[in-house]
C-alpha positions as CSV (number, residue, x, y, z in Angstrom):
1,X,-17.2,47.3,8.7
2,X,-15.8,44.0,7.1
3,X,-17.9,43.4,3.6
4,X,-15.3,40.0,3.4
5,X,-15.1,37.2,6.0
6,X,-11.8,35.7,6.2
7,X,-12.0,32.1,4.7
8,X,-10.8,29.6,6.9
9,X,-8.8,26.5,5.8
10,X,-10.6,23.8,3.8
11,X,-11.3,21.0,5.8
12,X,-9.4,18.8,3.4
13,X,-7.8,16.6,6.6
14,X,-7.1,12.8,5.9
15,X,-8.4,10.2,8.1
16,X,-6.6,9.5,10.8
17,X,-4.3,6.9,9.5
18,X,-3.5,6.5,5.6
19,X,-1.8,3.0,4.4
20,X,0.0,2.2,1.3
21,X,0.3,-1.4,0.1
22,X,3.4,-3.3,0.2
23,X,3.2,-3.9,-3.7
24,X,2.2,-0.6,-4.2
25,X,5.4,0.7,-2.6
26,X,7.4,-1.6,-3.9
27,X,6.3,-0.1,-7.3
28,X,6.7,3.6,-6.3
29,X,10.4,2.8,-5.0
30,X,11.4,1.0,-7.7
31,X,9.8,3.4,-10.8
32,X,12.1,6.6,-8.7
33,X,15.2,3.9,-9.0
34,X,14.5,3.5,-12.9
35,X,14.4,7.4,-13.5
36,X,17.0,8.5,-11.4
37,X,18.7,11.1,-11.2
38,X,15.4,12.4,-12.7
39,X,12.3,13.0,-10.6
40,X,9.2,10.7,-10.6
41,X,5.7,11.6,-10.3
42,X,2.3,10.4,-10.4
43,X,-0.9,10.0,-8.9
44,X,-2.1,7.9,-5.9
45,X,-5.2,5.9,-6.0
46,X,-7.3,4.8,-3.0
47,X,-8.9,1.5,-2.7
48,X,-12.7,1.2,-3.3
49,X,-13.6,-0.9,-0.7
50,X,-10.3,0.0,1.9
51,X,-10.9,4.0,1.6
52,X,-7.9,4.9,3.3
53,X,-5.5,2.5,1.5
54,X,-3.5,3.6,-1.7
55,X,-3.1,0.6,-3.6
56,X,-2.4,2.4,-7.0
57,X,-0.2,5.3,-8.8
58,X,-1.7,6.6,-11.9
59,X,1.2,7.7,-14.6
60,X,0.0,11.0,-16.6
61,X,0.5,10.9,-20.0
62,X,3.2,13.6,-21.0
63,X,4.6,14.0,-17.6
64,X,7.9,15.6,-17.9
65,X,11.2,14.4,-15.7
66,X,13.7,17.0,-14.6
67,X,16.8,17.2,-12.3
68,X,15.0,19.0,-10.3
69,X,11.4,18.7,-11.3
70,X,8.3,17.2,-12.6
71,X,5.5,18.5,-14.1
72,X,1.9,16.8,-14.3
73,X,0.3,17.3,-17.3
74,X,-3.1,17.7,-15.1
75,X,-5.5,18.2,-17.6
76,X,-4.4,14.5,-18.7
77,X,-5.9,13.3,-15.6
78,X,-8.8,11.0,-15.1
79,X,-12.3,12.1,-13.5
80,X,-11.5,9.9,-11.1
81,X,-12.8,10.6,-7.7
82,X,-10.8,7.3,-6.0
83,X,-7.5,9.4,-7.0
84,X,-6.7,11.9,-3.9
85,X,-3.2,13.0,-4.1
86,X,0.3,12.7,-5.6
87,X,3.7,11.2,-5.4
88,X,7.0,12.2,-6.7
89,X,10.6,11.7,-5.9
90,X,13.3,14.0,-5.1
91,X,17.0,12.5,-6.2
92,X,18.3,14.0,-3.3
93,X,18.5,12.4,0.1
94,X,15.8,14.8,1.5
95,X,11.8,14.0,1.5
96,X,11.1,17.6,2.8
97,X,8.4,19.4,0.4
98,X,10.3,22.7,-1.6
99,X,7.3,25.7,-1.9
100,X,6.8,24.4,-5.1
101,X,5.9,21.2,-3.8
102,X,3.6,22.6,-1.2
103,X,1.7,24.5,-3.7
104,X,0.9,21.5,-5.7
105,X,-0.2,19.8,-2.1
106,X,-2.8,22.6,-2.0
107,X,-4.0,22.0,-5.2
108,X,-3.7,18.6,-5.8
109,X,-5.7,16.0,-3.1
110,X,-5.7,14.9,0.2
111,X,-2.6,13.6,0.8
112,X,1.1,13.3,-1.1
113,X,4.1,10.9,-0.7
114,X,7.1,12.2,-1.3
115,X,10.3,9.2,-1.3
116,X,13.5,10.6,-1.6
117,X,17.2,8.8,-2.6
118,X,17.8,6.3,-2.0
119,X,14.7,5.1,-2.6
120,X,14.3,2.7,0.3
121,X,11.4,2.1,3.4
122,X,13.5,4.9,5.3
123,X,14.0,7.4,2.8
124,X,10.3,8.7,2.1
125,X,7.5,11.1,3.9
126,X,3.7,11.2,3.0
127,X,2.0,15.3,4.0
128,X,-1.2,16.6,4.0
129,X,-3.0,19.2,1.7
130,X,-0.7,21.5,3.6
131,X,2.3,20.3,3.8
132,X,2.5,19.1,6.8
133,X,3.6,15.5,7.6
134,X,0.9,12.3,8.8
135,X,1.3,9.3,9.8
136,X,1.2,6.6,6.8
137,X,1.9,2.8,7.1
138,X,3.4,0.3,4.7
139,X,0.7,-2.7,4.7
């Protein structure tokens, strides 16, 4: 006799389709560019109105830039419920989440952008609470 059900995954799955703005993009690209060979992070913020846009990255105070790291200061973040995941940069050619990175996805939102060098249209991969990759569009 089981006293303990096993818990099943959260149901923490995007909608179908996430979109990113152009501008806010541009702005992610270009902040991984001006750190490099550091890693970026921050936070992605949803529309109001468009729930399923991210129009916004949120910098966190105290957020600390490695070679081969970054580190959220989380308890510097915002109640802000329009914030649902995070984005950070690796200065390596390769956008594939480390275990480290996936643990963060599980903690840390809905969904997770993760643009890799060179820092260009090509070169990035959003995931899900899980790790696993969705589809995302540049608006």
């Amino acid at each position: 006799m089981y006293f303990f059900k096993k818990q099943a995954k959260k149901n923490l799955a995007p909608p179908v389709s996430w979109k990113i703005t152009e501008g806010c993009f541009s702005m992610i690209a270009e902040s991984a560019k001006s750190i490099y060979p550091k890693e970026f992070a921050g936070l992605l913020r949803r529309d109001d109105e468009i729930k399923d846009t991210i129009t916004e990255i949120v910098l966190l105070p105290g957020t600390i830039a490695g070679d081969s790291h970054a580190i959220f200061n989380m308890h510097m973040k915002p109640f802000d419920l329009s914030i649902v995941g995070t984005i950070h940069s690796h200065p390596s050619p390769s956008y594939r989440p480390s275990d480290a990175d996936k643990m963060l996805f599980r903690k840390y939102g809905k969904i997770h952008i993760i643009i890799a060098h060179p820092f260009l249209h090509s070169s990035w991969c959003a995931y899900d609470a899980f790790g696993e990759k969705i589809t995302m569009n540049i608006i």
